[in-house]
N, C-alpha and C positions, 0 to 999 in steps of 0.2 A: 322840303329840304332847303333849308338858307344856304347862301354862299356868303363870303366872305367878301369884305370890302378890298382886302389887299388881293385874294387870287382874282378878281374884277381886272385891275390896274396889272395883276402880272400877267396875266393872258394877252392884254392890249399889248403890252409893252416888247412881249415876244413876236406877236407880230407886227410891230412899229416901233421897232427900238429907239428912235431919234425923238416917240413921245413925251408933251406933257401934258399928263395926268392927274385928273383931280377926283377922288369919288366920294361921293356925300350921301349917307343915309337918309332915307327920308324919314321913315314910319318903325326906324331899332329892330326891326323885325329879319332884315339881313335876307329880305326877297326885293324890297322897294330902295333903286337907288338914283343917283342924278350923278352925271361926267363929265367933266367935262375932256377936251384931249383936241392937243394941238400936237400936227405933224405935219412937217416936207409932203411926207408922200399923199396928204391932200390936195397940193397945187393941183388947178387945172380941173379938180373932179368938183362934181354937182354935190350940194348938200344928200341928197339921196345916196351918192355913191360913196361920199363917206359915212354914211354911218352904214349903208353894207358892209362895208370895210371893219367897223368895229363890230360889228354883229358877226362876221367872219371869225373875229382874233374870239370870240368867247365860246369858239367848237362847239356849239348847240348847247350852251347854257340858256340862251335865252327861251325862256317857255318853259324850262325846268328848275333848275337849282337857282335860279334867276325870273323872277318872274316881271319884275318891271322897271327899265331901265331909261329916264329922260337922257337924251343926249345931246349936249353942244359940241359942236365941231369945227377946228377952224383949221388955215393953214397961217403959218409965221409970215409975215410982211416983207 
């Protein structure tokens, strides 16, 4: 089952409103994507613990309707 590139970005952005979002197909197949997502409420945390954080906003998509997701993650300067 594929997901979609926009419910991707709108999951994140419900839980980190202040993101931005970038999501890029890789392989059209709407399992395979790349993110990138900058937010505030990254300061402070490890690269690990931000993408927990994204991996959180997507309620156990990932491994299901979502199978593989490259992520960049930063916070604003």
């Amino acid at each position: 089952m594929a997901m979609e590139g926009t419910r991707i970005e709108r999951l994140i952005k419900e839980a980190l409103p202040d993101a931005e979002v970038l999501i890029v197909g890789l392989a059209g197949d709407g399992d395979h994507y790349a993110a990138k997502v900058r937010s505030r409420a990254f300061w402070g945390k490890s690269r690990v613990q931000q993408h927990q954080m994204v991996y959180a906003a997507l309620k156990g998509e990932m491994g299901g309707a979502l199978h593989a997701l490259a992520l960049e993650t930063s916070a604003p300067c």
